[in-house]
C-alpha positions in Angstrom: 14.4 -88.9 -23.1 12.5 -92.0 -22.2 9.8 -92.2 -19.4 10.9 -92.4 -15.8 10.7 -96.0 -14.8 11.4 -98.1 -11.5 10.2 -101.7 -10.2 8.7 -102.1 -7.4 11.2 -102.8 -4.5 14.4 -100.3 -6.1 16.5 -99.1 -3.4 16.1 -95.8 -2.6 17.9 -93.0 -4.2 19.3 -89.9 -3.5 17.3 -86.9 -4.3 19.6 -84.0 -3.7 20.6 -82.0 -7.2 21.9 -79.1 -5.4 23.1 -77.8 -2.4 21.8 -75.0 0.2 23.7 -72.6 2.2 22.3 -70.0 4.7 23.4 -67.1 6.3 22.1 -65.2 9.3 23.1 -61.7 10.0 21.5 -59.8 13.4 19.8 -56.6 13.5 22.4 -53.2 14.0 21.7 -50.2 16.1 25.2 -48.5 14.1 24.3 -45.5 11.6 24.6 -46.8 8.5 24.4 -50.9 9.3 21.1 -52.2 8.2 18.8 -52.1 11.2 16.5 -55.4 10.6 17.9 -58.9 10.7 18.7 -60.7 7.6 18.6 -64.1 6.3 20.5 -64.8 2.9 19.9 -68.7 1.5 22.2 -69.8 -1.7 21.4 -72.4 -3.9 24.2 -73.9 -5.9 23.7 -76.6 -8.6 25.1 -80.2 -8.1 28.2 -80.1 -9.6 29.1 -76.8 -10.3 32.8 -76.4 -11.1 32.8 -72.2 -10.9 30.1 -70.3 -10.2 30.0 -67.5 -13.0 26.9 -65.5 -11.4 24.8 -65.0 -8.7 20.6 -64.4 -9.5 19.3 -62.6 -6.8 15.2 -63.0 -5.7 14.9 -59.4 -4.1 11.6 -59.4 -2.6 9.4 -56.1 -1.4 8.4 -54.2 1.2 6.1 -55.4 4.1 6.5 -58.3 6.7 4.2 -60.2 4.1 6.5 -59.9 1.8 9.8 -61.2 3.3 8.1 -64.4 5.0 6.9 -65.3 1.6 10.6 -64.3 0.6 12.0 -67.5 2.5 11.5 -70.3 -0.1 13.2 -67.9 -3.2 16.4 -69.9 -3.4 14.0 -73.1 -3.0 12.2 -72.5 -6.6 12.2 -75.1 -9.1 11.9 -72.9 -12.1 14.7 -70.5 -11.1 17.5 -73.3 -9.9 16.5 -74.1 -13.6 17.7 -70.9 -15.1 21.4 -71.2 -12.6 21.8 -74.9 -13.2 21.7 -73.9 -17.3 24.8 -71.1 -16.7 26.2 -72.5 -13.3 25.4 -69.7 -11.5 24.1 -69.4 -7.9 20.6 -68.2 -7.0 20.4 -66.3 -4.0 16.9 -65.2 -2.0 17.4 -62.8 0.9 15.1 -62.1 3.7 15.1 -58.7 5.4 13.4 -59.6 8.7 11.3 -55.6 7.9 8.2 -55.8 10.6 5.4 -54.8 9.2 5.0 -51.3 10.4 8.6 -50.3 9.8 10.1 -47.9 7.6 11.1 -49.8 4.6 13.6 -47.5 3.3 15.6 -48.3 5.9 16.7 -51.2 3.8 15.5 -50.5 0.4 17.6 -48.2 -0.1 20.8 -50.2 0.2 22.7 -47.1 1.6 21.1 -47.9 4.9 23.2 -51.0 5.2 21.7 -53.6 3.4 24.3 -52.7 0.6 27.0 -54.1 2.7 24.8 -56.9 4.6 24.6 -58.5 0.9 28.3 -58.1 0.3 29.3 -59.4 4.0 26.7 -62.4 3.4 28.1 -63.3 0.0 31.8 -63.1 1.1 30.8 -65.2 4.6 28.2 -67.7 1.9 31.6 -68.3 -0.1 33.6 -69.6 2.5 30.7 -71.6 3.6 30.1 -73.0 0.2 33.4 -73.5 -0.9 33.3 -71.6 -4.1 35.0 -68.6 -2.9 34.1 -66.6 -6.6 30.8 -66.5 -4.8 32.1 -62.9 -3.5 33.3 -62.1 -6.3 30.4 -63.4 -9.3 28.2 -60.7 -11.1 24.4 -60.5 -10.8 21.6 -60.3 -12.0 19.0 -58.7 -10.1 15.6 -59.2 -10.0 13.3 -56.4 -7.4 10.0 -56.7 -6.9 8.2 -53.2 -5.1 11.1 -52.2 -2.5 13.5 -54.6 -4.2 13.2 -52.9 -7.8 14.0 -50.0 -5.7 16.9 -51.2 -4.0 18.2 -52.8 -7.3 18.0 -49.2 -9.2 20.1 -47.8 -6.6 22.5 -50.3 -6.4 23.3 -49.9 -10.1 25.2 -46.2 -10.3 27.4 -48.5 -7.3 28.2 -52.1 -9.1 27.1 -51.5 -12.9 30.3 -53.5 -13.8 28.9 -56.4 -11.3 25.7 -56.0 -13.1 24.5 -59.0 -15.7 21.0 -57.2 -16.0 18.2 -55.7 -14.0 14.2 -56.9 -13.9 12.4 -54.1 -12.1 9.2 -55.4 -11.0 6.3 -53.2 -10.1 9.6 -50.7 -8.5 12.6 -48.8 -8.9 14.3 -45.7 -7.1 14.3 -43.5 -10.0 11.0 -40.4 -9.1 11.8 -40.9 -5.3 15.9 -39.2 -5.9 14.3 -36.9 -8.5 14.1 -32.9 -7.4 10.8 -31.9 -7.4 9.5 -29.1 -9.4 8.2 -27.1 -6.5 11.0 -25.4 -5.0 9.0 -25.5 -1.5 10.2 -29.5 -1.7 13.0 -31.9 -1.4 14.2 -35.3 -2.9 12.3 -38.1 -1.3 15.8 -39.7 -0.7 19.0 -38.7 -1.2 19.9 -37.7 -4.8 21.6 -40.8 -6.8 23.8 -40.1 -9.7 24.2 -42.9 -12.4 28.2 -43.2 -13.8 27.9 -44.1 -18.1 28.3 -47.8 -17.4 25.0 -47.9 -15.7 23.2 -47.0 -19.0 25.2 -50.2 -20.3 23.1 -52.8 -18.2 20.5 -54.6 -20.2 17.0 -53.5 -17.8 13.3 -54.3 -18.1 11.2 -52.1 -16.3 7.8 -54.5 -15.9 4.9 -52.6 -14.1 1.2 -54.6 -14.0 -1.2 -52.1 -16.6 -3.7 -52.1 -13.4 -1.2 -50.0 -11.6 -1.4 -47.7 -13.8 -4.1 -44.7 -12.4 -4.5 -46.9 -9.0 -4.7 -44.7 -5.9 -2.1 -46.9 -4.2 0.6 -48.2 -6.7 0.6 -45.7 -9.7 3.6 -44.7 -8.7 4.8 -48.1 -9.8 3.6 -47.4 -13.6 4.9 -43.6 -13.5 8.3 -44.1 -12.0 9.0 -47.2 -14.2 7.6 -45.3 -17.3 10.1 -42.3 -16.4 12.8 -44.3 -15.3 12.3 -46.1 -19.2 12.3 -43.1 -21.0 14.6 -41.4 -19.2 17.3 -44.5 -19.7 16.5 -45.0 -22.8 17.1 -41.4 -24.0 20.7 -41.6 -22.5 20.7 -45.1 -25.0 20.6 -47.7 -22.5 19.6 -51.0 -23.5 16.3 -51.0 -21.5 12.6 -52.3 -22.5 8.8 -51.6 -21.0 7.2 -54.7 -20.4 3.6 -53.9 -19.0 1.9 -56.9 -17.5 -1.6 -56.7 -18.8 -3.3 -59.2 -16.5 -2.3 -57.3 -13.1 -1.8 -54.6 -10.6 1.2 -55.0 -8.0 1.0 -58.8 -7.8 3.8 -60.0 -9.6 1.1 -62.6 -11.6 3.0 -64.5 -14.3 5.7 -62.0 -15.2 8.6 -65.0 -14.1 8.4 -66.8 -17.4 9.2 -63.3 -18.7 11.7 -62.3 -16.4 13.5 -65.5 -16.7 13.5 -65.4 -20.2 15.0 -61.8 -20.0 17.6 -63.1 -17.8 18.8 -66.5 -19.7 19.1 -63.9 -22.9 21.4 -61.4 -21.2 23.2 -63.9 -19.5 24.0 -65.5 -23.1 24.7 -62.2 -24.4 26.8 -61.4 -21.1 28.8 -63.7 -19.1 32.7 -64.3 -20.1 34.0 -67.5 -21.3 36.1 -67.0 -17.9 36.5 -64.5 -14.7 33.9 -62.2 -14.6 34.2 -59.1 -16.7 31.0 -59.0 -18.6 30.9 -58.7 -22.4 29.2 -55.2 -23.5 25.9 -55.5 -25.4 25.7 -54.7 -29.3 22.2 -53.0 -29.3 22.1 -53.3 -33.3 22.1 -57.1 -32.9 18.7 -56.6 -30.3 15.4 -56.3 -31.3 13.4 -52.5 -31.4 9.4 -51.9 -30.5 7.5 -48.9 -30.3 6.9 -48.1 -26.5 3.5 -49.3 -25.5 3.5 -51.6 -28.9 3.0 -55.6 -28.5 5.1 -56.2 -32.2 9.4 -56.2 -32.2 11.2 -55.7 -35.4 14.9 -56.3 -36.2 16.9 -53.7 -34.9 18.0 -53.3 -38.2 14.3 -53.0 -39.6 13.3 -51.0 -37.2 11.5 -47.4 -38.8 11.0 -45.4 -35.3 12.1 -43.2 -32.7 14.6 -45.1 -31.7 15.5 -43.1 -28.6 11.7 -44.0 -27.1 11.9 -47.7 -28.7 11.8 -50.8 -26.5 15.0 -52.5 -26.7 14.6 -56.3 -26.6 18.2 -58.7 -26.3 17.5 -60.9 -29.3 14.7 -62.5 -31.1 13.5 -65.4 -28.9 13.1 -62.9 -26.2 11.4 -60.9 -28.4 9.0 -62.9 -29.0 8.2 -64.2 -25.4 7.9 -60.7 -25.1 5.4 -60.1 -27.6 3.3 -62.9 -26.2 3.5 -61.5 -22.8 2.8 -58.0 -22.8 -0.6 -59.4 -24.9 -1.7 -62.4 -22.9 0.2 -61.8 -19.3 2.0 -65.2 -20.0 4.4 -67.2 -22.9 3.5 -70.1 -25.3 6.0 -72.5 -24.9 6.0 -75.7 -27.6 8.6 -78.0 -26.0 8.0 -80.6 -23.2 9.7 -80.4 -20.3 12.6 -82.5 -19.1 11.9 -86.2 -17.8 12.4 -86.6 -14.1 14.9 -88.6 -13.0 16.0 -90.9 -9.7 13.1 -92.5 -9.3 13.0 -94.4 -5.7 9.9 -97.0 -5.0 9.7 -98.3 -1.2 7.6 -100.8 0.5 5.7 -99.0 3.5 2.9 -99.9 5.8 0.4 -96.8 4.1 1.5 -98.4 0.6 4.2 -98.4 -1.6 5.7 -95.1 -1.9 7.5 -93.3 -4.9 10.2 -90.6 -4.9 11.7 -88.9 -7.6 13.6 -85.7 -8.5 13.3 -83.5 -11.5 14.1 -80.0 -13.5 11.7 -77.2 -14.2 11.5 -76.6 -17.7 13.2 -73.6 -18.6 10.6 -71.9 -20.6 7.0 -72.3 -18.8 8.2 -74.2 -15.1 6.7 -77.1 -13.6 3.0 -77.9 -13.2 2.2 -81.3 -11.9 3.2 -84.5 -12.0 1.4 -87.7 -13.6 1.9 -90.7 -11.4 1.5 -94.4 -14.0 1.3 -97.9 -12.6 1.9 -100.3 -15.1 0.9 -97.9 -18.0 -2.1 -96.7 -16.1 -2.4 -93.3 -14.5 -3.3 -93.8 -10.8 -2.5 -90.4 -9.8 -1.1 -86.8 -9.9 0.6 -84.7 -7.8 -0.4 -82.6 -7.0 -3.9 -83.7 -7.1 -5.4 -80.7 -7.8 -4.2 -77.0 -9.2 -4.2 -74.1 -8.1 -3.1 -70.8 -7.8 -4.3 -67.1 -7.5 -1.7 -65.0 -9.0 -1.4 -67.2 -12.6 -0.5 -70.0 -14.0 -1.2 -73.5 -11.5 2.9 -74.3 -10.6 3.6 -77.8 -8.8 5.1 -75.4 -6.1 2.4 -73.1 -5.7 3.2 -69.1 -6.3 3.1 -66.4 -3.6 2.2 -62.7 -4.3 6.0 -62.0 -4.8 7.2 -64.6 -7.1 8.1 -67.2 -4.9 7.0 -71.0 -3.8 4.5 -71.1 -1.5 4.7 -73.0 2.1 5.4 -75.6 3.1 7.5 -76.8 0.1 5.5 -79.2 -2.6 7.2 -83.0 -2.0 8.3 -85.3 -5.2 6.5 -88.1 -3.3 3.3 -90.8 -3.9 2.1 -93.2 -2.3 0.2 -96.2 -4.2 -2.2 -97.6 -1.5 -3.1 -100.3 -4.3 -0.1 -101.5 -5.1 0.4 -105.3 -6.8 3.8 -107.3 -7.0 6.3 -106.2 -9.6 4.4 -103.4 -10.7 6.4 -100.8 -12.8 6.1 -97.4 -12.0 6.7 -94.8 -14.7 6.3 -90.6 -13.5 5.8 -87.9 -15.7 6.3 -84.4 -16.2 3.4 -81.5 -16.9 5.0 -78.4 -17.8 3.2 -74.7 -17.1 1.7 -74.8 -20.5 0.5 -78.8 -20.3 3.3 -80.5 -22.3 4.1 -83.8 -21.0 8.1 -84.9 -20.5 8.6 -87.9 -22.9 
């Protein structure tokens, strides 16, 4: 693609490639309706004809956790991975103050179950696109929202694309303990056969593992994993080497994981899912960093990793050794770009796509062939990789919202202004 270029004095342009719905559900005091408010935001790409899936951002337990929460459905890199399958991406926000029981929503028999079914059905009719109620999912549940997503599986597994269980799942708290003197931590869940048919990836951080406050994160995903994957589900381990609870780089993962399945998945039309062939994946040894053809593959298979095909495979090789993924294409070229006359200076506006592989970094600002700034102007960011939109704790872009804007305080008549995009890994957009 060629550079983005404007002359000076272009009208301004539309920036909208998408559209946002929200919906606001109140707090219940009824057994068995979710007891906290919640928000549900929907983002729908610009143009989509028929939505053929929804991606749900599940975020944890904690107030910290669902205030950073708000901005899920705002994420660059994620509306990347919907636009590429028209599917929806949805982040809700359980209003949980901080010193409240979280299971009181992370375990969706409490109510949030049928909060996120009433808020799809009421974002449908809002949006327009009434297969919105109807569309499949992929879920993604970091802490309390991989345990809300393992639960929610032995209920929808035909509604299910695939699962990403960050740092979480359900699976030691509805186990019976082996001292008699005790009970289940939660009321016992039992899995129907068609729940060992969703693609998973059970994705703890390697410095949970022996920690006094989240091991449980590394035992109960490496039980729920072998325990899965005895019954011959199509489920993987993907340990994050580089951190404990934080969800750290694991999206470039997770959303490589995701585009797979949903290749592997979603229906020409409606929405029954296609069932995976596990002989076409890709097998490691648990705890291994190296994937083989299934096919090729010379261990236990019923401990193996199961992998969806061989570009995942490798993305997951490269993660569970570095933390991250290579990536060796450059992202796409922005697009729409708007330059206005103000009294600060002339300022540019532009929109653009995340690339789908390693997201968007930064943004390099040219003036006549020159670079005469970036934006932002400087990285940063403590969980991982530096994004243009920041990163959160939980996997989300940080507050308030990075801007696709510049303003050129030296600015000379009928300059041309050309803006280019820096992908997670460095590539430039050409």
């Amino acid at each position: 693609m060629r550079p983005l270029l404007a002359l000076l004095l272009l009208p301004l342009a539309a920036l909208a490639d998408g559209a946002k719905f929200t919906v606001a559900l109140p707090a219940s005091s009824k057994p068995g309706e979710l007891a906290f408010a919640a928000t549900y935001h929907l983002w729908l790409p610009a143009g989509v004809k028929t939505v053929r899936g929804i991606i749900v951002h599940q975020h944890g337990c904690g107030e910290g956790s669902n205030k950073a929460a708000v901005t899920a459905a705002d994420d660059l890199h994620w509306q990347a991975l919907a636009r590429k399958w028209d599917c929806a991406l949805l982040g809700p926000v359980i209003h949980q103050p901080e010193a409240a029981n979280c299971r009181l929503w992370c375990d969706p028999r409490n109510g949030s179950e049928q909060a996120f079914l009433r808020a799809l059905a009421d974002l449908a009719r809002q949006s327009g696109h009434p297969e919105v109620a109807t569309a499949p999912w992929c879920l993604w549940g970091h802490s309390g929202g991989g345990f809300w997503s393992s639960i929610l599986q032995a209920k929808y597994p035909e509604r299910i694309i695939a699962i990403w269980f960050r740092s979480g799942t359900a699976y030691s708290a509805w186990q019976k303990p082996e001292d008699p003197t005790k009970e289940r931590q939660i009321p016992e869940v039992i899995l129907p056969d068609a729940a060992y048919e969703i693609p998973m990836m059970a994705n703890p951080g390697a410095k949970e593992n022996g920690d006094k406050r989240f091991n449980g994160a590394w035992t109960g995903g490496l039980a729920m994993f072998k325990a899965y994957r005895a019954k011959g589900a199509p489920i993987g381990f993907a340990p994050d080497p580089l951190t404990s609870h934080q969800c750290g780089d694991q999206r470039y993962a997770a959303i490589a994981f995701f585009d797979a399945c949903l290749a592997l998945r979603l229906p020409e039309s409606g929405h029954l899912l296609r069932k995976i062939d596990q002989s076409k994946g890709w097998l490691s040894p648990l705890l291994g960093d190296a994937a083989v053809p299934a096919a090729d593959f010379q261990g236990e298979r019923a401990t193996s990793n199961w992998l969806p095909d061989a570009t995942f495979a490798k993305a997951w090789t490269d993660y569970v050794k570095t933390g991250a993924t290579t990536d060796a294409t450059p992202p796409p070229a922005p697009f729409r770009l708007a330059v206005k006359a103000t009294d600060a200076g002339v300022e540019l506006t532009w929109d653009a796509h995340a690339d789908l592989e390693s997201g968007l970094r930064q943004f390099i600002v040219k003036r006549d062939g020159q670079t005469i700034g970036r934006v932002p102007a400087t990285l940063k960011n403590p969980f991982g990789r530096p994004l243009f939109q920041g990163m959160s704790y939980g996997d989300t872009p940080t507050l308030p919202l990075a801007a696709m804007r510049f303003v050129d305080q030296g600015a000379k008549p009928g300059a041309k202004y050309e803006v280019v995009a820096v992908n997670g890994v460095g590539l430039e957009s050409k």
